[in-house]
N, C-alpha and C positions, 0 to 999 in steps of 0.2 A: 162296277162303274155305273152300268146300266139303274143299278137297283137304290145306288147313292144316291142316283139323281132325279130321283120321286121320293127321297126317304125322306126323313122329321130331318134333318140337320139342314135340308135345300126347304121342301116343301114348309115348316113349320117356321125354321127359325129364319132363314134367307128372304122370305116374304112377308115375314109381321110388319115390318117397319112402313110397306105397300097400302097396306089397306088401316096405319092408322089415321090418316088422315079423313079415310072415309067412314071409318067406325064415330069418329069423332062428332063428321059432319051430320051424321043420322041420328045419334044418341045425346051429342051433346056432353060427353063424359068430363073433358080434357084432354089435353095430351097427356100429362103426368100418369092420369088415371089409365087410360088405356095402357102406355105404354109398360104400367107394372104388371101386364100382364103375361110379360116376357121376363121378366121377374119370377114372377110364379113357376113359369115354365122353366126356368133358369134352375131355378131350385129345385124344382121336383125333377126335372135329368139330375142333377145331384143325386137324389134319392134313386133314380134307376139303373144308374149307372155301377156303381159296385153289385147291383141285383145280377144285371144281364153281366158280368164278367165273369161274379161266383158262376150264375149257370151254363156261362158258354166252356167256362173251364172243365164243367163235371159232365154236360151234356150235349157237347157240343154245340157249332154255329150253325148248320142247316136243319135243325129242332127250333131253333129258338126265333131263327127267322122266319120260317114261315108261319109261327105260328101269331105272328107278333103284325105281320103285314097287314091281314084286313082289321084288326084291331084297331089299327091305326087309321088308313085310308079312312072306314066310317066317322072314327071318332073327330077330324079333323072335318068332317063333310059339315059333320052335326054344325059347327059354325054357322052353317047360314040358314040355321030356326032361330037365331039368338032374338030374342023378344024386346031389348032396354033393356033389361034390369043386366047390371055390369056383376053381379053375383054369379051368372051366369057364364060372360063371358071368363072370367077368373076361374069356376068349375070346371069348366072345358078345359085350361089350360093347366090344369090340377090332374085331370083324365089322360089327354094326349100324351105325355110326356109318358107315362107307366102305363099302356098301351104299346107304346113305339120299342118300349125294352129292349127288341131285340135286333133293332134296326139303326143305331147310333153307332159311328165308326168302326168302334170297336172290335164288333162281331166279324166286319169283314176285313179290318187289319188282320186279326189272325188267321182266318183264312186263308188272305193272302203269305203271312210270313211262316207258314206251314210248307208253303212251295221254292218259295225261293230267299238265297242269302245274301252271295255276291253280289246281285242285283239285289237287294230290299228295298233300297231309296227309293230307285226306279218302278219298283211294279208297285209299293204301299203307294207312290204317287198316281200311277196310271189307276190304278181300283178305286181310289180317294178322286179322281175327276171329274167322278161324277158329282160331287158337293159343288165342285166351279162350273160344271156344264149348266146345272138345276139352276144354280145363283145366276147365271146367264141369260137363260132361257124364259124361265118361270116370269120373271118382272115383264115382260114383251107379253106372255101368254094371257099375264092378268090386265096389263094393260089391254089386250085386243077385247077379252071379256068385259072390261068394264067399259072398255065402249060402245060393245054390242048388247051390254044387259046390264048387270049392278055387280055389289061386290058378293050378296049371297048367291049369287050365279058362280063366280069365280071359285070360294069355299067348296062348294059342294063337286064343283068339275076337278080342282086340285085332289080332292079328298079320292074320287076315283079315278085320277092317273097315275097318282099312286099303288093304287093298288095293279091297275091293266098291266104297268111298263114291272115295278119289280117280281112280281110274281112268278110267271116264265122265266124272267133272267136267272131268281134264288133257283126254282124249280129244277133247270136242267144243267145250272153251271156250275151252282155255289156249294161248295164242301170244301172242306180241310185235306189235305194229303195224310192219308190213314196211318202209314209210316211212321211218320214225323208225329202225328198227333196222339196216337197209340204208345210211343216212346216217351213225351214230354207231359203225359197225362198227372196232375198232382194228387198224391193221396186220400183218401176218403176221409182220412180222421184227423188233417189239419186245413184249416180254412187258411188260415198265414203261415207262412215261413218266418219266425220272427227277426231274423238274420237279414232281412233284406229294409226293416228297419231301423238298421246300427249303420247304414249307406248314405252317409252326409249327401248324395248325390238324388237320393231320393227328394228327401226334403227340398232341395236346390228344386227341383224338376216340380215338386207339388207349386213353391211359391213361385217361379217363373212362371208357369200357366193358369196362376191366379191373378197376375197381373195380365196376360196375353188374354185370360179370357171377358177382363175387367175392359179391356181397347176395343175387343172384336164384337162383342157381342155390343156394347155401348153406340158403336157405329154403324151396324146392320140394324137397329133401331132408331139412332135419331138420323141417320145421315138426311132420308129427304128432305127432316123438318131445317137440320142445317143448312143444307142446299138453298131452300126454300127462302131460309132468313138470309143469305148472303144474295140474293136476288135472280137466286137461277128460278127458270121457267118452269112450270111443273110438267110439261114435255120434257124436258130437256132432265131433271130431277130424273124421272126412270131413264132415259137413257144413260145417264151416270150410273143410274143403281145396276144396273144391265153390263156397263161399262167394270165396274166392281169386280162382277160374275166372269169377264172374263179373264180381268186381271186374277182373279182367284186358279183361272185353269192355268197360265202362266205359271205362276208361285206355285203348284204343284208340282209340275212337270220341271218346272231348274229347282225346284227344292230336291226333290226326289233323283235329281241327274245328280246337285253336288253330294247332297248325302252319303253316295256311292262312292265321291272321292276326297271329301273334305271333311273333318272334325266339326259336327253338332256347335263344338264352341266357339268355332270362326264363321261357321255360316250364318248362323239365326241371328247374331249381333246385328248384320249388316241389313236384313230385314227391319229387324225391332228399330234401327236407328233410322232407315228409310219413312217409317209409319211417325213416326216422331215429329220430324221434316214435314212431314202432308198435314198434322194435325195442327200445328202449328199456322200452317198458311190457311189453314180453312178458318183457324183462329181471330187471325187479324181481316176476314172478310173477303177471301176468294172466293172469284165465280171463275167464270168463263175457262178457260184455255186451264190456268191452274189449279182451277176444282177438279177436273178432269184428271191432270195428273197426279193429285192427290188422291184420287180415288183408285189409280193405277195403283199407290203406294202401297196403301193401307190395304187393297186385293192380294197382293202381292205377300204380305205377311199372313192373309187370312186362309190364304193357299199354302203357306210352310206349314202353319199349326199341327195340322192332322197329320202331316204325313212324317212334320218332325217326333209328334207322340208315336206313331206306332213304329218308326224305326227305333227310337231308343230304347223301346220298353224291352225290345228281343234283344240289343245290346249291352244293353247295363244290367237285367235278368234274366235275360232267357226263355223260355218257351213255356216252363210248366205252372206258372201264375200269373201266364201274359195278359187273360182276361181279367183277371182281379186287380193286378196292379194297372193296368190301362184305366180298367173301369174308375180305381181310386184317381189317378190324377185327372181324367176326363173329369171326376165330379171338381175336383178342385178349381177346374177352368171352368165349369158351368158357374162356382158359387163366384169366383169371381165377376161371369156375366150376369148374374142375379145382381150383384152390387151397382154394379157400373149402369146396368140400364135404370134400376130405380133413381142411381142418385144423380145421373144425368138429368132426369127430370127433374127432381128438385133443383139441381143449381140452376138451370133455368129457367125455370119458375121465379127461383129466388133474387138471380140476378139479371133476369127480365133477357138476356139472349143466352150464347152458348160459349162464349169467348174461356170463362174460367173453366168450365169443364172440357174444353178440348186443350188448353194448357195441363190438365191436369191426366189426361190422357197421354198427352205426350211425354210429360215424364214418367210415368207407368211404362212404357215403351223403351226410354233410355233404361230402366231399373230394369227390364226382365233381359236385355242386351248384356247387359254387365252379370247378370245371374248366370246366366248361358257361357258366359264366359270363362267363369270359374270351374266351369263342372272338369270332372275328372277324365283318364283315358277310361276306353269303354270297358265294362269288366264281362262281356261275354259276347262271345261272334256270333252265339245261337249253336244252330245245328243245321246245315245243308240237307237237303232231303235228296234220298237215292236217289242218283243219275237213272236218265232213261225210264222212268213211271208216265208213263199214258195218263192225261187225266181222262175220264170217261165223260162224254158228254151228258147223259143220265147217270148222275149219283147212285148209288146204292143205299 
């Protein structure tokens, strides 16, 4: 939890949308322009994403994370040398992304689903909190920084709190239950199982979270300039995005409670269709009082996402290509977010505010409800890890 909530999914993706207004106002870019630079990152977590599964499966998660931690923290600092030239800021985001490899949900979903089963909803939610804590926190942080200094103040401070806060936490907590992970370890000389691509429920699972990731990432990028257009105050804009953060720690923690007792298929609907609702009202020009709750809404789904992926993946397959296949559908929710935040900016650009592309969000929302809905009973309960294992405070 601790180490989520300095990772690239809080610190990278949760705060771009923060500082484009003020990339904007120093460089001059655009919106469109900067904002494809979440885009790029969109995309290239796609490309790392199957990287860090293949290797968390064959080398485990406490290798891959620490080696992946200051990689990151610097490469995210380097943001506040950016010069003008938007070549630049677009390399950075080409870099961080395959840097961070081994610090995107993934790696500590199976950590965590190495320990426990009965409970998986529950604990994948409680270790995934820290993505709604960061989302929370971080908007407040940068706001207090940019108003005691600038926004490469803020870059370069984010970049090493990152590193301060997960370091120690990966260091002395983070490992897999040896048991469990020694048991469900997959063979050296197949990269796929091809059996687990004849799983109509796969595919179901890829296109739901390319629409889920096509709504979340789209909104953690334009939401302030939304905000913004509908007449909220740009005080008032971070406190929403803040607001966001904590609806995200919410949709964690009751995603991760129902999960424990409700079918994947009945829960996530009611999400997807809540987010629908919010996008809608932001559509026709809410501020005040109902921006708010829309922002609750759309948290609230952004807080199911992760913790809906890592419980089904031990569900529907099991342990022994948890990180490969996670990593495959995590990249299919990034390419979804590579979509949604580029062509947000063009439709408004093109239709001068945001009204078409937040309708068009929201059906994206109703479509991956109804995907969700369809999916099958689970085809695997996993595998409970021996009663009674001490986790050791210091890994081995």
């Amino acid at each position: 939890m601790l180490a989520l909530a300095a990772g690239p999914s809080t610190v990278a993706m949760m705060t771009f949308g923060v500082f484009v207004p003020h990339l904007n106002n120093s460089f001059n870019w655009g919106i469109t322009a900067t904002a494809f630079g979440a885009t790029i990152m969109s995309l290239m977590i796609v490309v790392a994403a199957p990287i860090q599964g293949w290797l968390v499966d064959r080398l485990g998660t406490r290798k891959v994370i620490l080696a992946s931690i200051p990689l990151f923290g610097l490469s995210f600092a380097s943001l506040s040398l950016l010069t003008g030239a938007i070549w630049q800021f677009y390399l950075a985001w080409v870099a961080i992304p395959l840097f961070a490899v081994g610090l995107w949900p993934g790696s500590y979903a199976k950590a965590t689903s190495t320990w426990f089963d009965r409970r998986l909803g529950l604990a994948v939610a409680v270790a995934t909190l820290g993505i709604g804590l960061g989302g929370a926190a971080l908007p407040l942080l940068i706001g207090a920084i940019l108003d005691a200094a600038n926004w490469r103040t803020a870059y370069a401070a984010l970049g090493f709190v990152a590193i301060l806060i997960s370091m120690p936490a990966v260091y002395f907590w983070v490992h897999e239950n040896p048991a469990v992970a020694a048991a469900a370890k997959p063979p050296k000389t197949a990269l796929w199982n091809w059996n687990e691509f004849r799983q109509p429920d796969l595919y179901k699972l890829l296109l739901g979270f390319v629409f889920l990731g096509f709504v979340s990432t789209s909104m953690l990028v334009h939401q302030v300039t939304v905000l913004t257009e509908n007449g909220v105050s740009p005080a008032n804009t971070l406190r929403l995005q803040a607001l966001l953060g904590f609806s995200t720690i919410a949709g964690r923690l009751l995603s991760g409670w129902m999960l424990d007792r409700f079918h994947v298929r009945f829960m996530m609907p009611v999400y997807a269709l809540l987010s629908a609702v919010a996008l809608i009202c932001l559509a026709q020009g809410a501020g005040g009082v109902i921006a708010g709750l829309a922002a609750v809404c759309v948290g609230l789904l952004l807080g199911a996402e992760i913790d809906v992926l890592g419980f089904v993946v031990k569900r529907y397959f099991g342990l022994s290509r948890y990180g490969s296949l996670y990593g495959l559908i995590f990249a299919a929710f990034q390419m979804g977010g590579a979509s949604g935040a580029a062509a947000l900016g063009v439709m408004r650009t093109s239709a001068g505010n945001y009204h078409a592309a937040l309708m068009l969000l929201a059906a994206l929302s109703v479509a991956a409800a109804l995907i969700f809905f369809t999916l099958a009973p689970y085809h695997s309960s996993g595998s409970a890890p021996p009663k009674r294992i001490k986790a050791p405070i210091l890994a081995r």
